[in-house]
C-alpha positions in Angstrom: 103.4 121.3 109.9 106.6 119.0 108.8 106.1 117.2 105.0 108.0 115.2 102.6 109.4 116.9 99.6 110.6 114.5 97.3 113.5 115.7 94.8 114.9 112.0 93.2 113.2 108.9 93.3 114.4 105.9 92.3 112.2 104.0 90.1 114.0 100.7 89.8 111.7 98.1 88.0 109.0 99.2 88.9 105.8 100.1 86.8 102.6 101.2 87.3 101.3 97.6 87.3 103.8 96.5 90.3 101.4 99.0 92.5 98.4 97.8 91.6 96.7 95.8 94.8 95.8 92.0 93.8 94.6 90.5 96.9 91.5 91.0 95.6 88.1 89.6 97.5 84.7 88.3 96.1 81.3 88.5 96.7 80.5 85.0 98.4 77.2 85.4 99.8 73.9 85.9 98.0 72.4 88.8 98.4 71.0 91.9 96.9 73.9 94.3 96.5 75.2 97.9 94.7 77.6 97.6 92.4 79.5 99.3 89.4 80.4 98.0 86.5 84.6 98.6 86.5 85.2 96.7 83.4 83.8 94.8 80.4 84.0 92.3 77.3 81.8 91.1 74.8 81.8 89.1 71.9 79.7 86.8 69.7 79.0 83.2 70.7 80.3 80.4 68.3 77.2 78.7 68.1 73.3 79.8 67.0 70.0 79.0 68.6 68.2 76.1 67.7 66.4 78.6 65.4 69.8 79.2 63.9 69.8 82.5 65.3 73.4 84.3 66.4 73.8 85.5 70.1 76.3 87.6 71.3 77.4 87.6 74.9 78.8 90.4 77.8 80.5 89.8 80.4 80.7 92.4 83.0 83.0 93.2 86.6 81.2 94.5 89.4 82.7 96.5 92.3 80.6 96.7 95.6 79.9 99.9 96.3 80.5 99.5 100.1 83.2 96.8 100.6 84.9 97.1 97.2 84.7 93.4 96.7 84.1 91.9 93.4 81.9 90.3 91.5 80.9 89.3 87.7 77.8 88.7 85.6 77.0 87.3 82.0 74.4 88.5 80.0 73.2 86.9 76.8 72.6 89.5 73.9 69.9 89.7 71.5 71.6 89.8 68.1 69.3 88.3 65.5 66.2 87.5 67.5 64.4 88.4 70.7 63.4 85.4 70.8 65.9 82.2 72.1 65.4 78.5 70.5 66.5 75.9 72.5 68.3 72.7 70.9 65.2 71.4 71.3 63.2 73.7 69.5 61.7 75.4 73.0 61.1 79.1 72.5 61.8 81.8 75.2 61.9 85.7 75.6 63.6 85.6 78.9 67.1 86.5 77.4 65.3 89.5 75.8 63.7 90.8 79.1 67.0 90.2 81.2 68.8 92.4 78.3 65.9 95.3 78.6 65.8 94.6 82.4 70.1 95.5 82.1 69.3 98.5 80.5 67.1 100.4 82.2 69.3 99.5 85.9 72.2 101.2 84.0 70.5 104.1 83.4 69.1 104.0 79.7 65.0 105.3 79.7 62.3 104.1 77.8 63.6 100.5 76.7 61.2 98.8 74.1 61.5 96.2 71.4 61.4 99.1 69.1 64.8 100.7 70.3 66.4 97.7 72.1 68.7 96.8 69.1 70.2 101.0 69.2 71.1 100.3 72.6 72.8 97.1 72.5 74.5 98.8 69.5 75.5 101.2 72.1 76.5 99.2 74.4 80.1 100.3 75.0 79.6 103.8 75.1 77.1 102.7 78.3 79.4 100.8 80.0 82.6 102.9 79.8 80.5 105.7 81.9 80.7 102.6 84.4 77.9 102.8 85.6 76.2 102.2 88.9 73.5 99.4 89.4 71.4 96.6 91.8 71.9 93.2 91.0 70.7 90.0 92.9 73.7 87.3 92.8 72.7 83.6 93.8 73.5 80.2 92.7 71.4 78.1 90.8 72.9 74.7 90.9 74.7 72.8 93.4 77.7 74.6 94.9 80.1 75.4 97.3 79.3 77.3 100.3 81.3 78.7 103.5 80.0 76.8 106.6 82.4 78.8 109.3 85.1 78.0 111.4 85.9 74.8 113.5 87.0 75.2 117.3 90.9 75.7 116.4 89.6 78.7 114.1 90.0 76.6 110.9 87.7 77.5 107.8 85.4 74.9 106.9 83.5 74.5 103.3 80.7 72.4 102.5 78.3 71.8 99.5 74.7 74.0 99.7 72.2 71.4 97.0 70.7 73.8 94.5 67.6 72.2 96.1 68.4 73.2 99.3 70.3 71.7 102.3 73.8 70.2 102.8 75.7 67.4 100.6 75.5 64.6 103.6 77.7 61.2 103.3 76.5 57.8 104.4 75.7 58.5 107.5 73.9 62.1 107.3 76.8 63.9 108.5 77.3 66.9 105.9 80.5 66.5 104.2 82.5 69.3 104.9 86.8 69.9 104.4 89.0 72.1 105.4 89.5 74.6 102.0 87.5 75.7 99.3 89.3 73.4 96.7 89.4 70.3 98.5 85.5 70.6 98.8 85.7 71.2 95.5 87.6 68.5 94.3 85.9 66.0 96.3 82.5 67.0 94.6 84.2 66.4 91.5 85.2 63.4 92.5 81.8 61.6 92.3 79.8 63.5 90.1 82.3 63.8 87.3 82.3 68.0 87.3 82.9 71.1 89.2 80.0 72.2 91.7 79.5 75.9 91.0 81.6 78.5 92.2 80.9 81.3 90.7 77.3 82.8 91.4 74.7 84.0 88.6 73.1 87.5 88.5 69.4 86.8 89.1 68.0 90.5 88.5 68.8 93.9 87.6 67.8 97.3 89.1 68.1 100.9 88.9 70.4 101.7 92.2 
């Protein structure tokens, strides 16, 4: 069998970054999907609750599995309370369950409002074992959403209504263009701010 023994390579400029592949590609379509977690941050938020209660926040990068493509989600930490206080003084313990709901998907047993504030204490020893999860991505407000290819093989982008259906002009015709940020910048252009682009992680499960 012939091989390749190298004896002197020239490094040049080059470091370990240089080799590092960035034509990366993102999860686009909703969808239940297997992920791990490939990298983290967290931090506190700069404002409290209506309550005057402090939140912290996590961000974390998801890897498909199967395709490798990417993906990220933020979670809202319990820090002071379980329970969330809106500016208007409406209460919630949906943050709370979406936390517990995290948990248990990455592996951790037994999750009650006893023990939840251990684990989130824990947090980054949890996620450095990167672990592997379900999560359902989808969008929850207006945004933009791949609609195909024209005749000449063209992409063509349009706007999906977070109540469902196509952003149509005048005439009922959906507005569509030919890239994803001239869609987006002609969204922006009459209702004063980006459509989403980004989507939300819906739900967590074990994998």
């Amino acid at each position: 069998m012939e091989s390749i023994k190298v004896t002197s390579l020239d490094l040049g400029n080059i470091s370990d970054a240089d080799l590092v592949n960035t034509s990366n590609t993102y999860i686009r379509e909703p969808g239940r999907y297997t992920v791990a977690i490939t990298d983290y941050k967290m931090g506190m938020k700069k404002s409290p609750d209506g309550a005057g209660k402090a939140w912290g926040w996590l961000r974390i990068n998801l890897a498909d599995t199967t395709t490798g493509h990417l993906a990220a989600a933020f979670i809202d930490v319990p820090v002071e309370s379980l329970v969330f206080t809106s500016n208007a003084g409406k209460t919630s313990n949906i943050k709370a369950q979406i936390m517990k709901n995290f948990l248990t998907a990455i592996g951790v047993e037994n999750v009650s409002v006893s023990n939840l504030a251990g684990h989130i204490n824990n947090l980054s020893t949890l996620l450095d074992a990167k672990p592997i999860l379900t999560v359902s991505l989808g969008y929850n407000q207006d945004h933009v959403a791949y609609r195909g290819k024209d005749d000449a093989g063209n992409n063509i982008y349009g706007i999906e209504l977070a109540g469902g259906g196509a952003l149509l002009d005048e005439n009922g015709a959906e507005v569509t263009r030919g890239s994803f940020d001239e869609i987006k910048a002609y969204y922006k252009g009459f209702k004063g701010f980006d459509p989403q682009t980004n989507m939300v992680a819906k739900s967590f499960a074990k994998a």
